[in-house]
N, C-alpha and C positions, 0 to 999 in steps of 0.2 A: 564306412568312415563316420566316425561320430563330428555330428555340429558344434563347435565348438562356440561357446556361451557368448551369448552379447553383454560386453561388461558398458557399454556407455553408459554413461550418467547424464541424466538431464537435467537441469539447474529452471523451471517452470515461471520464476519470476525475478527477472533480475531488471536495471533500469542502468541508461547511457545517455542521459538527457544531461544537460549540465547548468550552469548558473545563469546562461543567457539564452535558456529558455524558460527562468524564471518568472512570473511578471514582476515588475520592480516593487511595485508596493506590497511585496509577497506580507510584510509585515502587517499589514490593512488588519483590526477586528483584533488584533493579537497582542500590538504593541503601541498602546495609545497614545497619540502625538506621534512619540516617537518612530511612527513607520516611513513618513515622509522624509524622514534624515536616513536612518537606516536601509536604507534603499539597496533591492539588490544591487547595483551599479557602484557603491559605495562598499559593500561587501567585496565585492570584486577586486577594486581597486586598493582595497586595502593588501586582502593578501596578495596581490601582484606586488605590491610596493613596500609593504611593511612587516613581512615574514620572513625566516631563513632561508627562503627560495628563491626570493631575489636575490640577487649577483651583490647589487648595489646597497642591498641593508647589508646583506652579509659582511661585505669591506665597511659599512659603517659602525658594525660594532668588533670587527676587529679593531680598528682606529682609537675605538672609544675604548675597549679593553685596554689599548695598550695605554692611553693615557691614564687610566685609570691603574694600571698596576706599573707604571713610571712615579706615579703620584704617592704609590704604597711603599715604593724603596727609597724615595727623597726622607718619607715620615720614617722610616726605619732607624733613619740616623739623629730623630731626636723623638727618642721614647716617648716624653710628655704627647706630643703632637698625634702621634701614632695609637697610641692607646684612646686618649679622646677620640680620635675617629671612631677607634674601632664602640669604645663604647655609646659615642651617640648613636654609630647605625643599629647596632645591637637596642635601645630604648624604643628608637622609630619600628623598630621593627616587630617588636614586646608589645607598643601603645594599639601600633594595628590591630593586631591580633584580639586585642581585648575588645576594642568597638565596636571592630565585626561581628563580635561573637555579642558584644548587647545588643548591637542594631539587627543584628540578623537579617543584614542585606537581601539573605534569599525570601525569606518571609513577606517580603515587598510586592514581588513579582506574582502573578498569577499562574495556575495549571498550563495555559495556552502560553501565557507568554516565555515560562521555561523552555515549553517543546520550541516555540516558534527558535530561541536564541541556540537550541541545540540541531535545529534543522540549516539553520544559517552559517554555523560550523561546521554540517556535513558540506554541504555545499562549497563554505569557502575553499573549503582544504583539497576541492576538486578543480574550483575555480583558477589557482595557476597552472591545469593543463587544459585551458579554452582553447590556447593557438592551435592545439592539437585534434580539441574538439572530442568527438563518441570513440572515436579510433583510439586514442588515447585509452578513458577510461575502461572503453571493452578491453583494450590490450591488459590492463592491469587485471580483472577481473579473469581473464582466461592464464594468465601465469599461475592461479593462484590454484587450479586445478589441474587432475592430470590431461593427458591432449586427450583421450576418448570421449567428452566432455563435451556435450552443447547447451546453447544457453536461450532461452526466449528471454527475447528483448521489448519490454512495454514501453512507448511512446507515451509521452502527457501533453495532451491537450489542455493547457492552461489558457487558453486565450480569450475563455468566457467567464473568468471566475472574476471579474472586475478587481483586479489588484493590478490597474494599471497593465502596462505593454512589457514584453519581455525584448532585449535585444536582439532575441531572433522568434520569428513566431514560428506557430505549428509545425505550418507546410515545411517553412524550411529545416524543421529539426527532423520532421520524416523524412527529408531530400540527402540531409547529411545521413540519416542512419543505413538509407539503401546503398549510400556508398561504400557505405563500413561493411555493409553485408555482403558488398562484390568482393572486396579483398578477405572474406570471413564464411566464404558459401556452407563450406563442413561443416561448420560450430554454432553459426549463430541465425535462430529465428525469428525476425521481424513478428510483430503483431500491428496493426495500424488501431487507432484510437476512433470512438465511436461518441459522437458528440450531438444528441439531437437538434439542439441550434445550427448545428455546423451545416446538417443537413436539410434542415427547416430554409436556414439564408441562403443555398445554391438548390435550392429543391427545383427549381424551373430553369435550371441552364441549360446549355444541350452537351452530350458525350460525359465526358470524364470530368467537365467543368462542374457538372454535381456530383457531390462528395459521396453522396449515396451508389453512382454508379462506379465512381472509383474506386471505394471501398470493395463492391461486387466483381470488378475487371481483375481487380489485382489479387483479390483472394483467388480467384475460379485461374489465375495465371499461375500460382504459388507465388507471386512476389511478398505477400505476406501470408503466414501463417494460422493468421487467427486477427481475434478480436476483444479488444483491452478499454475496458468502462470502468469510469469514476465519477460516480453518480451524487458524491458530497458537493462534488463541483455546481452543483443545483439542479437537480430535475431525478424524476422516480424513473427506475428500470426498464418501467411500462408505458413509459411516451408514447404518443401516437404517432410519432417520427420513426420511432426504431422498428415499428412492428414487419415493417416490407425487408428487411434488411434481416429483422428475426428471423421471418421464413423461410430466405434464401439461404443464412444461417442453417437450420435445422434442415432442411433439405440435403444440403451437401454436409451435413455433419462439422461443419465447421467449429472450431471449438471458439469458447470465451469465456476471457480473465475481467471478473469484477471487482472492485475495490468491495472488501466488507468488515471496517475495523470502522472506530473514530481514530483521527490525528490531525495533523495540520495544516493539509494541502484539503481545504474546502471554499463553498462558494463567501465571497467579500461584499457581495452585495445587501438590499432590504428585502425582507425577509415580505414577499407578496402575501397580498390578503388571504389568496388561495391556499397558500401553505399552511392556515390554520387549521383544515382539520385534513385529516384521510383522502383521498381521492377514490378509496376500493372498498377498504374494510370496515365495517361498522360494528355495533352492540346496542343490546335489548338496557335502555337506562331506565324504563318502567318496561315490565312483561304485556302490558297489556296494549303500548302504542308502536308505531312499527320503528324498525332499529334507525337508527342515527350514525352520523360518519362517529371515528375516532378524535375527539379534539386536540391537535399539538401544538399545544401554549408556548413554547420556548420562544422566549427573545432573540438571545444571543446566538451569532453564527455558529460557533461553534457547538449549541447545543441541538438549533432547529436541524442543520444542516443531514447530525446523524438520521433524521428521519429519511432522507432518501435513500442512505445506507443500511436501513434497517433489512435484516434479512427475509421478516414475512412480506416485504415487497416483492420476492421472488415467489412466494406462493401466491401470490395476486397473478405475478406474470407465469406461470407455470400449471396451476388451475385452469381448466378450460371455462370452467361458471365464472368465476369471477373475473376470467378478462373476458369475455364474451357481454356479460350484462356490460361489465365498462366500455369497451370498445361501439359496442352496439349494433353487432355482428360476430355473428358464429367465429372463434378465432382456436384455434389449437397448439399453442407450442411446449405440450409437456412434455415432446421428446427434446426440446433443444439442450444442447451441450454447455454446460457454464462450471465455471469453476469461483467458487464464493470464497476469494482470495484472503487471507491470513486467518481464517478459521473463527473471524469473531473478535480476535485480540487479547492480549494477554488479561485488561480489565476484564472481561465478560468471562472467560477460565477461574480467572480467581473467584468469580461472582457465582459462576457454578459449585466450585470445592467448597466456599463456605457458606452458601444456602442450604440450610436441612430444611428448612419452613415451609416448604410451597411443592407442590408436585411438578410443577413444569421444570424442574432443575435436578429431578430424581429417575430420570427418562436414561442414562446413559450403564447399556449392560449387555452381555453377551449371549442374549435371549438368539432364539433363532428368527429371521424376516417375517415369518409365518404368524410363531407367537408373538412378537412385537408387536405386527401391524392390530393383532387381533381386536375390537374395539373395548376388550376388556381391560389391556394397555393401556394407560394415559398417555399421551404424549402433548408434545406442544400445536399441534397443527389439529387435533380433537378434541383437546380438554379445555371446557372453559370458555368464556369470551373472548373476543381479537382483542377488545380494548385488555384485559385482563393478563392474555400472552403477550400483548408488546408492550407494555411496563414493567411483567414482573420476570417472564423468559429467560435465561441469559441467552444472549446468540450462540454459544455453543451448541445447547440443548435446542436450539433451531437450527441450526447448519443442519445438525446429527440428523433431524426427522425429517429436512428437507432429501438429504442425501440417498436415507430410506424409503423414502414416499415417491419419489421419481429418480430414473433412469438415469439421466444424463446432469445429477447433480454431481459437482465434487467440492472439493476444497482444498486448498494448501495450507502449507505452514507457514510460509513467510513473514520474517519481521518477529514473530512470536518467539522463534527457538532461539533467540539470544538467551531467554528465561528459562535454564535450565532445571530451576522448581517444577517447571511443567512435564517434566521430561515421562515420570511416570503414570500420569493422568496420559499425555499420547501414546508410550508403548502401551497401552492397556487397552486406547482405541486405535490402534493399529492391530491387535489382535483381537477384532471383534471382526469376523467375518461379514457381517451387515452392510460395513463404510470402506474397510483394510482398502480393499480395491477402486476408493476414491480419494484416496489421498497422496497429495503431489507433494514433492519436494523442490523449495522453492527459496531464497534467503531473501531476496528483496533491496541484496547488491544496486545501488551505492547507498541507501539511506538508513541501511541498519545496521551502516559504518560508528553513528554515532553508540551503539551500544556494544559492540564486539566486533573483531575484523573477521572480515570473510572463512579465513583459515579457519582458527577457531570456530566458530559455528558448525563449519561443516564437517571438524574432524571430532567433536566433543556427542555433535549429534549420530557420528557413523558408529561413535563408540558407543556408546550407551543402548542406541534400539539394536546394535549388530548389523551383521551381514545382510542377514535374510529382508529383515523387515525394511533393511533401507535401500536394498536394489529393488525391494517390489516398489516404494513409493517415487524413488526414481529413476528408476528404468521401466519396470513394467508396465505400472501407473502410468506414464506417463505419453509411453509409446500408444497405448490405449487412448487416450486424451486427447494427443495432438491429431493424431491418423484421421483424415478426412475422405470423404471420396475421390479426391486430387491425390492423394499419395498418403501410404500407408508411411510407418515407421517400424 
């Protein structure tokens, strides 16, 4: 009897947290002054009360319709009156149009403050199903594929990014999502959030009261599936918190999902003295005195912050020399299992295709493992000074050589494949035997609502690479990925 085909589909990065697990001053660093007004609570309550979704605006602007087109058929019966309406609103409507276009409203706003106002509208439009809560959103999220379909589910730990308190914190957004997961056992996989503060402040409780052992109880139980880091939120990869949790990690093959893009969900804090230079990598700034850290001058959150999310922080944690002098004991985790989440970002793709200038961006081709690695190859993890690859690199051209240089890296697409310019830059590393077998399929459900909906994304991507390529990156990929010594897939 032949086996008939595993057709699931795995969806590797989707999110069900919703707006009151936001912190309120999500706007902090982003929207100056302005965040303290704009508050997620205030977001909230708008669209609770002031969108088509309530009951109560809805009958208020039917009310107001009708007086307004009672008020159109009184003017009908005296011309004069009726045409002047019509053509003041027609002037007001002319005058707008013009001022806009010289003030150039949008020109006001900065890069962050756009995203912050278009993450604030994914949010709100989620925000009228709160009563409903993750249940809700995941039920929207699985209508939209077919049932053979499971989804890993990433938790966010916002509760250290100093933007104020959210209406619900952590614990309880991972309390709500294990309920969603009893009623959702088939389809949907928990990942719990790894936060080294979180484990640093219960590091001496006893049992499950430290988060470090509950995070270990409940993986080695299957209550969750893995492990979900966002390291913009302030702190490098390689903390000396995470390393007991890395081991246990890599031992049982546990997998984990990293944030590796810039966006909007980073730390709100001052920017410590520490974070001035490198903590790992250094360079020769005269040949003849011994190397120096990497200096990272950036001010502003949103520029320092990418340095935690920078991708050769993974080769810091992944090298056994380099965490081993850092740590300051022998430490080995370059079999650990990680997945260096959205591939870099659509900026750093574009930053690839139109760099010819520089060899760290001219690394990506369908050499064999052998020839690649060989040291006649450049690549970015060989060629050059650290300070030199982590200014001039794109993270693409890093994911790619991390991917080849150790076992247990991979990457997803998420958030990216809205940009379907990319589409032939990924089939092209999708068939590169080198990485093909590390890349996940993943949209990044609910926040990459603001650029395309779910549907789309996932049927424009099934078209384009086909059949083949897209059950390997999610079905195969994927099965490979999650599979831990607890249970295979």
């Amino acid at each position: 009897m032949v086996k008939q085909k595993d057709t699931t589909i795995y969806n590797c990065h989707t999110h069900t947290f919703t707006i009151d697990h936001v912190p309120n001053l999500f706007g902090k660093k982003m929207l100056p002054l302005l965040y303290q007004v704009v508050t997620m609570r205030l977001v909230k309550w708008y669209y609770l009360n002031l969108t088509n979704r309530n009951r109560r605006y809805r009958k208020l602007v039917h009310y107001k319709n009708k007086v307004k087109y009672f008020f159109l058929d009184v003017l009908k019966f005296t011309i004069v009156g009726y045409w002047i309406y019509t053509l003041i609103l027609f002037l007001l409507n002319w005058m707008f149009k013009i001022v806009s276009n010289i003030i150039v409203i949008d020109g006001f706003f900065s890069k962050q403050s756009k995203a912050a106002y278009k993450r604030y509208i994914t949010l709100g439009r989620y925000a009228t199903y709160s009563k409903q809560g993750q249940g809700k959103v995941f039920d929207l999220l699985e209508k939209t594929y077919d049932k053979n379909t499971k989804f890993v589910v990433l938790p966010m730990d916002m509760d250290y990014m100093e933007a104020g308190k959210p209406i619900a914190n952590y614990m309880q957004q991972l309390e709500e999502l294990l309920k969603v997961t009893k009623n959702n056992k088939n389809n949907l996989l928990p990942f719990v959030f790894l936060d080294p503060r979180r484990i640093s402040e219960t590091i001496n409780l006893d049992g499950v009261n430290s988060y470090e052992n509950y995070v270990k109880r409940n993986l080695s139980r299957g209550v969750f599936h893995g492990i979900k880091m966002y390291p913009a939120l302030g702190y490098y990869p390689f903390d000396t918190n995470l390393i007991k949790t890395y081991k246990f990690a890599q031992e049982y093959q546990i997998p984990i999902i990293t944030h590796c893009i810039e966006g909007t969900v980073f730390y709100r804090g001052k920017k410590k003295k520490e974070w001035c230079h490198h903590p790992i990598l250094k360079y020769r700034k005269d040949k003849t005195k011994a190397p120096i850290s990497i200096p990272l001058k950036q001010k502003k959150n949103y520029d320092f912050t990418t340095n935690f999310t920078h991708p050769l922080n993974y080769h810091c944690l992944l090298n056994k020399d380099l965490l081993s002098e850092y740590l300051g004991v022998e430490t080995d985790l370059s079999k650990l299992k990680i997945c260096l989440a959205h591939f870099g970002g659509t900026k750093e793709w574009n930053r690839y295709s139109e760099d010819n200038w520089n060899n760290y961006n001219n690394n990506i081709s369908h050499l064999s493992k052998n020839e690649y690695l060989n040291k006649k190859i450049k690549n970015t993890l060989n060629h050059g000074s650290s300070r030199t690859i982590w200014w001039n690199a794109s993270w693409l051209s890093i994911i790619y050589d991390l991917m080849i240089q150790y076992e247990g890296v991979y990457t997803d697409i998420s958030f990216i494949i809205f940009n379907q310019e990319l589409f032939p830059l990924l089939k092209y590393i999708l068939e590169d035997e080198k990485v093909s077998h590390k890349i996940l399929f993943g949209t990044d459900y609910y926040v990459v609502a603001q650029k395309n909906t779910e549907k789309a994304l996932f049927q424009n991507l099934r078209s384009y690479i086909g059949e083949d390529l897209f059950y390997k990156i999610a079905n195969k990929n994927p099965k490979q990925f999650l599979s831990t010594n607890f249970k295979n897939f």
